[in-house]
N, C-alpha and C positions, 0 to 999 in steps of 0.2 A: 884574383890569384892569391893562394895561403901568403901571406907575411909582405903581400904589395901595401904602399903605402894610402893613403886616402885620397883622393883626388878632391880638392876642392877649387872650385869654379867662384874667382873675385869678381862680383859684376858689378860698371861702375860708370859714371857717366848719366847716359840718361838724359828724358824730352822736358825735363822741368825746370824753371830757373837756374835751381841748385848744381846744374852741372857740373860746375869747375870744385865750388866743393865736394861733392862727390869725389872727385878725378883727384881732390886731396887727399881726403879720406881714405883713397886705395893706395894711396903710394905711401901715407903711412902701414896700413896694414899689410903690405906684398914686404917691406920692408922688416916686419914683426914674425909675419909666418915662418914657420919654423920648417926649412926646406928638407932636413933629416928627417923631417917626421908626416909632412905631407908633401903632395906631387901636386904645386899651385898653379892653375891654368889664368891669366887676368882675361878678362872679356870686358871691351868696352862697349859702350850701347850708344852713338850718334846725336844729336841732337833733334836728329830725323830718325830714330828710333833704329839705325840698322846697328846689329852686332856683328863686332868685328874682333876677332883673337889679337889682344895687342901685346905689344910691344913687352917684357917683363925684363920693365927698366922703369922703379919707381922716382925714379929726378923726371921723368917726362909728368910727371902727372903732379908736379908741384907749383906750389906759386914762386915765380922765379921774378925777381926785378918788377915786381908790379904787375908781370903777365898773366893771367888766370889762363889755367890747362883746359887743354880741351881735348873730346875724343874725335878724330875725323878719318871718313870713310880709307885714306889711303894709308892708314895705319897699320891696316892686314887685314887679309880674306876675312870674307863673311861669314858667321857662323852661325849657322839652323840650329835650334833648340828642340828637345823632343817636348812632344803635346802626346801623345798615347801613355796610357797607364804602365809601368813596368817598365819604359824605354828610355833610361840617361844617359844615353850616346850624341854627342855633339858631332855634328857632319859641318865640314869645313867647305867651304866654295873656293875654286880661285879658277880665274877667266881661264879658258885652253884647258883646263884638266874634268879628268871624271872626279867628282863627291865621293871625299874621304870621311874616313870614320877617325875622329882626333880620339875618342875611347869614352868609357860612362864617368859621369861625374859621383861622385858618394855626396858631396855637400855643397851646397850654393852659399856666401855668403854676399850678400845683396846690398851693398855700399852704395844707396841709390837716396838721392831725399826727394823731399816735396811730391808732388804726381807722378803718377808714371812710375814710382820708386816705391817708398816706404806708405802708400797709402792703399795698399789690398790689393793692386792690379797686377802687380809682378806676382803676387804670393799667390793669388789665385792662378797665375801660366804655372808657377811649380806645382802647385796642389793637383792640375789637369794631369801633370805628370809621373804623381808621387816620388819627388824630388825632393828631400830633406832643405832644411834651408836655415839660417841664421835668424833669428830673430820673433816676432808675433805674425801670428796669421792672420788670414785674412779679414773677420769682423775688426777686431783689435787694431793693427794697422789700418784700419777704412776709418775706426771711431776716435782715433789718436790724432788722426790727420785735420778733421772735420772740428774747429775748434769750438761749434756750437753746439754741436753733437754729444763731442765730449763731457763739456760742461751740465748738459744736460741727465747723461748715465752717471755722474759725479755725483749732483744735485740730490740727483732719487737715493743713494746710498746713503747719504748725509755727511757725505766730504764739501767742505765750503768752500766757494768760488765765488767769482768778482760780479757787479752786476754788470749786466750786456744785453743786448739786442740783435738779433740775426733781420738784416736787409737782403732781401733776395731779388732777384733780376725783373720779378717782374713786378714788385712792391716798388723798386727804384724806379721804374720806367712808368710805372703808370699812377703811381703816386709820391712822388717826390717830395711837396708838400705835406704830408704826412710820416714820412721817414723824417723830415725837417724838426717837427714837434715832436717824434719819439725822442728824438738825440737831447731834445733841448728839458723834455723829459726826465730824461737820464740824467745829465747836467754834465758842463762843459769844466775843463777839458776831458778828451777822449781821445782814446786811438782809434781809430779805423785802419781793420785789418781785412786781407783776403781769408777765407775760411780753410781755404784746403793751399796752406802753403806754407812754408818756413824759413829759416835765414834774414827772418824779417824782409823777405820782399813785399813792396807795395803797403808798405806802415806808416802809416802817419798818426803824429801828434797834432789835433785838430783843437784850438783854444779858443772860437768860436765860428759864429754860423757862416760869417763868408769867408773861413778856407773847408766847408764840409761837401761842398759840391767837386772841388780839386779834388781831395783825400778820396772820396767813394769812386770818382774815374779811377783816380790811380790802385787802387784797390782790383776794381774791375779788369784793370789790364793783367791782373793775374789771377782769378778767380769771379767767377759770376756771384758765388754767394759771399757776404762780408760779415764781420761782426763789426759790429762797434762797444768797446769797452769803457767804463767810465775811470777814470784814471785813480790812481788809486797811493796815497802816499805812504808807501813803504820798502824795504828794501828788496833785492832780489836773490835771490836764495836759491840754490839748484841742489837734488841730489839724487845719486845714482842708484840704479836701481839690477840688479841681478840676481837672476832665477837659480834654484838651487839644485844640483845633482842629479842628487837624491829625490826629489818630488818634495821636500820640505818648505818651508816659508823662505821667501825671496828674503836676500842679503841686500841691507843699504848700504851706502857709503856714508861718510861723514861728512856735513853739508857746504857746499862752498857758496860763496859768494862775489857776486860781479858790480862792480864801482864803474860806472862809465865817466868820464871828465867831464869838465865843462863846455870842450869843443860839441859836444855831441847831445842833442835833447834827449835821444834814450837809443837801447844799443839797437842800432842799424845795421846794413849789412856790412858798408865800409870800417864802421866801429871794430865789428863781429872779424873779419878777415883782412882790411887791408892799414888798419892803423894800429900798429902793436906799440904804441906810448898812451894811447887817447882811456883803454881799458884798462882796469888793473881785476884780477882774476887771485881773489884769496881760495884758499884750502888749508885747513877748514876755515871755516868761518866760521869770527868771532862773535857767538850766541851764547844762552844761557845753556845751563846745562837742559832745563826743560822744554823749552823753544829747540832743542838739536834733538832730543827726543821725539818734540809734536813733530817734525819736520822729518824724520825720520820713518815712523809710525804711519803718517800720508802717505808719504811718496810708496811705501807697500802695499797701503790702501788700496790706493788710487791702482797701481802696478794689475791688482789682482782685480779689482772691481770691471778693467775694460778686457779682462783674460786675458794680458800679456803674455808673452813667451820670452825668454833669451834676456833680452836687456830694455832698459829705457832711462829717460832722463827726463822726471821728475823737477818742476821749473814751480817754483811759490814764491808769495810775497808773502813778509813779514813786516807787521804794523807795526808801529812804536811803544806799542801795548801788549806784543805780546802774540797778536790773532794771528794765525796762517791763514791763507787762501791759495788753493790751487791755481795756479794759472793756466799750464797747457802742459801736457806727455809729448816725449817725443819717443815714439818706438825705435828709432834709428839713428841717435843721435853720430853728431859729427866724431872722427877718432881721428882729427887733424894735431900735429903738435898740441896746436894750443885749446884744443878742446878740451871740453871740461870735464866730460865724460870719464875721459882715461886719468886724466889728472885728478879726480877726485878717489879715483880709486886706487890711486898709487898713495896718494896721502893716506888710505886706509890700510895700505899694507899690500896692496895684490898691484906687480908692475905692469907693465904696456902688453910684454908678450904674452905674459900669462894670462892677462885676458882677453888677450886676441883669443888663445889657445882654449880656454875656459868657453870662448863660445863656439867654438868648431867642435868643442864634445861635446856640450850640449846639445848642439843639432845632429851631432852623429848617432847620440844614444835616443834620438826621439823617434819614435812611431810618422809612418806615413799615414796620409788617407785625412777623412775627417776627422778634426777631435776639437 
């Protein structure tokens, strides 16, 4: 309809650890949306993967008293997404009725982390549908997720990253004693991480050979394929990364920095969401003027080397010397209060709503289909 507003569809939740983040995420951003200017529908996604029209009331989806939010089926009817090319009409379920048409969506913004979310599988159901959407498509998201993967398309560009080794399911299982000698190869200590997952679940700081058979289970419970990292002594560096307009070169932010205390070996999930004294979270952070420039200069590298789209968060370390090293993208980073993402970009000058708002037109002005 001439001068209706835009409908965009919050999807959030979701079958991957990250859920309850997620379910933060969205109650900052349904909080952010700017309700004069778009028509915001929330849709939450189960942990058992069923979509349900929820509630648009973002204190449900916050961390309350310690509680991590969750989305659950009797939150509200179920909602069919379209798969045919041309058709963004959401059809509502609810027990005893005929399937209603809730009306088309113009834009998905997909507040979804880890599988199942931010790693190509959602992007490819929009792309079946030519559904605009928030964020990188689907290679970009699959290769962002995949943190050996990634390292790898870095590597070939000549963006530098840490050394690592990829353990795979059947490397661990049928040669274990050999995954033993790589690690000790690499040299101790290490993280051992899941390959395709975030939030720091399933991480461990592994300082030698008998806790690396604990670390690689626990890795496993969240991912078959792992990396393992050789640790690496420098600081941690983050910065944000968005795409421009106009089709020009991607905007950074100005780089912050994360200090974890001394309760904590490095920042974990508890660190990351449920202990806000244990972290301290500078913006900007205090680096040289040249080190904010390398550090800068990467993260748009990197940004354009995996064909990002929308946004992302750009995560480095910096040596005592000076050197960056990539560590990991996140295509989808967190936009909880205390996330960095937003927070780094307000220290640059651009506040919370406006880049909420700055990627709902991004996705609005983008072309459907392949690209």
């Amino acid at each position: 309809m001439p001068g209706a507003r835009p409908r965009v569809a919050v999807v959030f939740g979701g079958r991957s650890g990250e859920h309850a983040v997620s379910c933060m995420t969205a109650a900052s951003v349904l909080r952010a949306l700017d309700r004069a200017a778009y028509d915001v529908v929330p849709i939450g996604i189960t942990r058992s993967g069923r979509w349900v029209l929820a509630p648009d009331d973002p204190a449900r989806y916050e961390l309350t008293d310690g509680r991590l939010p969750e989305v659950t089926p009797d939150q509200g009817p179920q909602v069919l997404v379209p798969l045919e090319s041309g058709d963004r009409e959401l059809t509502v379920l609810e027990p005893g009725r005929v399937p209603r048409v809730l009306g088309e969506v113009d834009v998905v913004f997909p507040l979804l982390h880890g599988p199942f979310g931010d790693d190509g599988t959602l992007q490819g159901l929009l792309e079946l549908a030519d559904v605009r959407y928030v964020g990188s498509g689907v290679l970009a998201s699959a290769a962002g997720m995949d943190k050996h993967v990634m390292k790898l398309l870095l590597a070939a560009q000549g963006i530098p990253v840490g050394d690592h080794l990829l353990v795979t399911a059947r490397h661990w299982e049928r040669d274990p004693e050999g995954v033993r000698a790589d690690v000790e190869e690499l040299g101790y200590p290490v993280y051992v991480k899941p390959s395709r997952a975030g939030s720091s679940l399933g991480i461990s700081r592994v300082k030698g050979p008998a806790d690396l058979d604990g670390a690689v289970e626990a890795a496993r419970r969240h991912d078959p394929r792992i990396v393992v990292e050789t640790e690496i002594e420098a600081r941690e560096i983050e910065c944000a990364v968005l795409e421009s307009i106009d089709g020009g070169a991607p905007a950074t932010s100005l780089p912050g920095e994360i200090e974890v205390g001394s309760a904590y070996e490095f920042y974990d999930f508890e660190a990351k969401y449920l202990s806000g004294e244990a972290v301290r979270l500078s913006c900007p952070a205090d680096l040289p003027a040249d080190v904010v420039h390398r550090v800068r200069d990467l993260a748009a590298r990197t940004f354009e080397a995996l064909g990002c789209e929308g946004l992302a968060r750009v995560d480095f370390f910096v040596r005592p010397d000076g050197e960056v090293l990539v560590n990991e993208i996140n295509t989808m980073p967190g936009f909880t209060p205390i996330s960095m993402y937003p927070r780094m970009w307000a220290a640059t000058g651009l506040g919370y709503a406006a880049l909420v708002d700055r990627l709902v037109q991004l996705a609005l002005h983008r072309g459907t289909g392949l690209r």
